[in-house]
C-alpha positions in Angstrom: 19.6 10.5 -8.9 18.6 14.1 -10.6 18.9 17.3 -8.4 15.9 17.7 -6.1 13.4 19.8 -7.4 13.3 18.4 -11.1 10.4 17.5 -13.9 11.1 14.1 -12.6 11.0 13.4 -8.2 13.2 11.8 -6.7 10.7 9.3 -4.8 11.3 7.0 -2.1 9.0 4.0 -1.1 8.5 1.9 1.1 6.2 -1.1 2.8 6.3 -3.2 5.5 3.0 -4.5 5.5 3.7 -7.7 4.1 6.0 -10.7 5.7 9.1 -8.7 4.0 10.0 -5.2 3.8 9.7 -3.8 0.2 11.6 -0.4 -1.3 12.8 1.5 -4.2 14.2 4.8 -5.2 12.5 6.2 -8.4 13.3 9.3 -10.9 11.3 8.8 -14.0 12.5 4.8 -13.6 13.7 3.1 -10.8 17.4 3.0 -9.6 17.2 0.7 -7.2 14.8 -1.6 -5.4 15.0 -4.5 -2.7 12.3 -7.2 -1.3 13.7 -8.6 2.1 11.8 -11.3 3.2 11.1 -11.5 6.8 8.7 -12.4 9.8 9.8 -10.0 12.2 12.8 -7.4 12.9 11.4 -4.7 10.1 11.4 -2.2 12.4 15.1 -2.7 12.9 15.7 -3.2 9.4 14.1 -0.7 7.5 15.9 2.7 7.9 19.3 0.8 6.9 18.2 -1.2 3.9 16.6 2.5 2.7 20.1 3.9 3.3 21.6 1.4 1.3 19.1 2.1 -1.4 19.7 5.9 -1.6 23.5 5.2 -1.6 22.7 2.4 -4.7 20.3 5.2 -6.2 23.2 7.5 -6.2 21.7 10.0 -3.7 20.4 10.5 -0.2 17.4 11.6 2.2 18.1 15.2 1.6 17.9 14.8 -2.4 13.9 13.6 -1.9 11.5 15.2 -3.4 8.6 12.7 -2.4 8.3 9.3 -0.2 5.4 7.0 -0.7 4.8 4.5 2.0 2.7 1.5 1.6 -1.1 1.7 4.2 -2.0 -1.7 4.0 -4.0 -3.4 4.2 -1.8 -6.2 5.7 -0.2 -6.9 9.2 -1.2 -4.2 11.4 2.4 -3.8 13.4 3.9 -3.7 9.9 1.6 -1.0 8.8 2.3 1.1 11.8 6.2 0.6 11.2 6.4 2.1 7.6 3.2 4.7 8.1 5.8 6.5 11.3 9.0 6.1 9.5 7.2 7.8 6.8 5.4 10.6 8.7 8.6 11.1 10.5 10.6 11.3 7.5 8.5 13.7 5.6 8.3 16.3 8.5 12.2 16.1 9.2 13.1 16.7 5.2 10.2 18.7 4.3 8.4 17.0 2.0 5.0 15.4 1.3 4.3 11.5 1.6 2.0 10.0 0.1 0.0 6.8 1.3 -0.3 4.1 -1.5 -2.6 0.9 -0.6 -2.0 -2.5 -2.0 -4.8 -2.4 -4.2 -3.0 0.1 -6.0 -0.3 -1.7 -6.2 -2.0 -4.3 -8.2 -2.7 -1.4 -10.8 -1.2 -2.6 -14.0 2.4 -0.8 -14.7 2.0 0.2 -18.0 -1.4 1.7 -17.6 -2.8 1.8 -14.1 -5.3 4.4 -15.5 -6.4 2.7 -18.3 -9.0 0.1 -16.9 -12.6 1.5 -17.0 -13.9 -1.0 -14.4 -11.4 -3.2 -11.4 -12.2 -5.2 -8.4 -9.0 -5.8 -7.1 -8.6 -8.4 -4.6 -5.9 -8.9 -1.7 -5.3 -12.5 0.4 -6.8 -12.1 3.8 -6.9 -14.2 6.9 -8.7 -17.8 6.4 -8.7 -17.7 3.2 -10.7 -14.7 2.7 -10.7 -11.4 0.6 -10.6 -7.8 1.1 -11.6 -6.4 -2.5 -12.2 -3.0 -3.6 -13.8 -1.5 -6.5 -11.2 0.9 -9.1 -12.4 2.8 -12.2 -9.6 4.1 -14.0 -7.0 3.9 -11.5 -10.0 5.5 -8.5 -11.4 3.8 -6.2 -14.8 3.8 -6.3 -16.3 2.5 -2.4 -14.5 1.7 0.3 -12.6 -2.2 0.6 -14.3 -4.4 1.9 -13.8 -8.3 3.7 -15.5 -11.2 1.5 -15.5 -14.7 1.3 -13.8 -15.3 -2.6 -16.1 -18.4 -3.4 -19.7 -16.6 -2.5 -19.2 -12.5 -3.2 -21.8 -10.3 -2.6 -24.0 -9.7 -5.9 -23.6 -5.9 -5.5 -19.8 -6.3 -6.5 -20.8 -6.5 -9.6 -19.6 -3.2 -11.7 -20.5 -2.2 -15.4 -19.2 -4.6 -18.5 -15.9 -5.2 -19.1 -15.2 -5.5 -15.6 -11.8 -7.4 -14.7 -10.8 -8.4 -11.2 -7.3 -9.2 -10.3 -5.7 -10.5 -7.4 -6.1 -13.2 -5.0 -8.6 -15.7 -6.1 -9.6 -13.4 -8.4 -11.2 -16.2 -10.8 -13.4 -17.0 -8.2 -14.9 -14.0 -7.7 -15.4 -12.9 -11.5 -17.2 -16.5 -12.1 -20.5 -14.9 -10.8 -20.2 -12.1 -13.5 -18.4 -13.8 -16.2 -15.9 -10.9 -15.5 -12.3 -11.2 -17.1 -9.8 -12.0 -13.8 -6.1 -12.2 -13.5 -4.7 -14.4 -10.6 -2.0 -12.3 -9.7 -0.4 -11.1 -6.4 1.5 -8.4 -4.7 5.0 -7.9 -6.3 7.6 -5.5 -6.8 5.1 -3.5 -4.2 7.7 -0.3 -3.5 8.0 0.1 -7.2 4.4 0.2 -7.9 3.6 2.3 -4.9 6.5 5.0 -6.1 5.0 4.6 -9.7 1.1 5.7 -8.7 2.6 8.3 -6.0 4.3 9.9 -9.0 0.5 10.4 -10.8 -1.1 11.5 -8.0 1.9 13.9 -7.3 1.6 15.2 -10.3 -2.6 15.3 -10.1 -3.9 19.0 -9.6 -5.8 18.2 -7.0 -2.5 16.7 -4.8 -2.7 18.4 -1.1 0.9 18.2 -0.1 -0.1 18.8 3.2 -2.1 15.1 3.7 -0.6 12.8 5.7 -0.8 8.7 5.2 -2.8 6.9 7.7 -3.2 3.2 7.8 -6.2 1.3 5.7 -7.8 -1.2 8.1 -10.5 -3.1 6.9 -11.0 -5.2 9.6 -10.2 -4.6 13.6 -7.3 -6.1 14.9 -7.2 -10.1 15.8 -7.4 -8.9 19.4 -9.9 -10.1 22.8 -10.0 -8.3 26.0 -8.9 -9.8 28.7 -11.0 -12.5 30.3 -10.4 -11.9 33.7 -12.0 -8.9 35.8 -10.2 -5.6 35.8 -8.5 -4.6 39.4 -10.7 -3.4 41.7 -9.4 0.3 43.2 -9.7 0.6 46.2 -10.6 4.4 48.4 -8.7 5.3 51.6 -10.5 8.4 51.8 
């Protein structure tokens, strides 16, 4: 790892979003990385197996110039795990952290840029979608739930429009769109990879925090019975 302050940050990333936790250390490439798959115990997990990476990386916390932390969307406890770790992180060391959703980290590597016109698409509960609209790297509207085998006509975006992701042929059959049936890997190293370019954007507010990307509420009822009734002495 390079001294802190160099042409090249020393970034950190991580996401817990998905059944795994997923990290990397990056300066200009990326010196180490680790996908740990898991159900539960992330929250347990994740500030050693980042201590282990630093140590791998040749480095630790206090060398950082930058930490990117996945937002989702994804499993909502997850999300709150690595979106704390992350705020808490930056404000003890100093530094900014930047929030990278999963759509970005279906960006392509070598150009995530480059693509005048994306719907990128993420698995969802019962078999659904949450997609959202990218021109040259930006997204364009808000995500948004769908059903992959009827989307909405106003998904449609200018020619040469590609969609990648989950069930992505699916939903560019409508609009004879170009699709790649990919899905989420390597997510830490793409997250550190597009907080690197918007780190380096003018318009990057070092200040920002991350906050979580919810598309949907949480898989939550109240509680069926009658709430307590309080009783007055007076």
């Amino acid at each position: 790892m390079q001294p802190k302050g160099g042409f090249d940050p020393n970034i950190l990333a991580f996401d817990t979003s998905l059944p795994q936790i997923s990290a990397a250390v990056m300066s200009d490439v990326i010196l180490a990385e680790r996908d740990e798959a898991m159900q539960r115990g992330q929250a347990e997990r994740l500030m050693p197996l980042l201590d282990e990476l630093l140590k791998e990386a040749g480095g630790s916390l206090r060398d950082l110039d930058l930490i990117a932390v996945g937002i989702g969307p994804g499993n909502f406890t997850g999300i709150r795990i690595s979106v704390s770790a992350a705020r808490g992180l930056a404000l003890a060391l100093g530094i900014p952290a930047i929030g990278v959703s999963m759509f970005e980290a279906l960006l392509d590597w070598d150009g995530p840029l480059a693509q005048p016109a994306q719907v990128l698409s993420i698995e969802a509960p019962r078999g659904n979608a949450y997609v959202q609209p990218f021109r040259y790297g930006k997204p364009q509207s808000p995500p948004r739930l769908i059903d992959p085998a009827d989307p909405p006509a106003d998904l449609e975006r200018p020619v040469n429009m590609t969609v990648r992701g989950f069930r992505a042929d699916e939903i560019a059959k409508p609009f004879h769109a170009e699709h790649a049936l990919i899905g989420p890997s390597r997510v830490a190293a793409h997250m550190a990879r597009i907080a690197e370019i918007r780190w380096r954007d003018a318009g990057f507010d070092p200040a920002a925090r991350p906050a979580p990307l919810y598309v949907r509420p949480a898989d939550a009822a109240p509680p069926s019975d009658p709430p307590p009734v309080i009783l007055d002495d007076a």
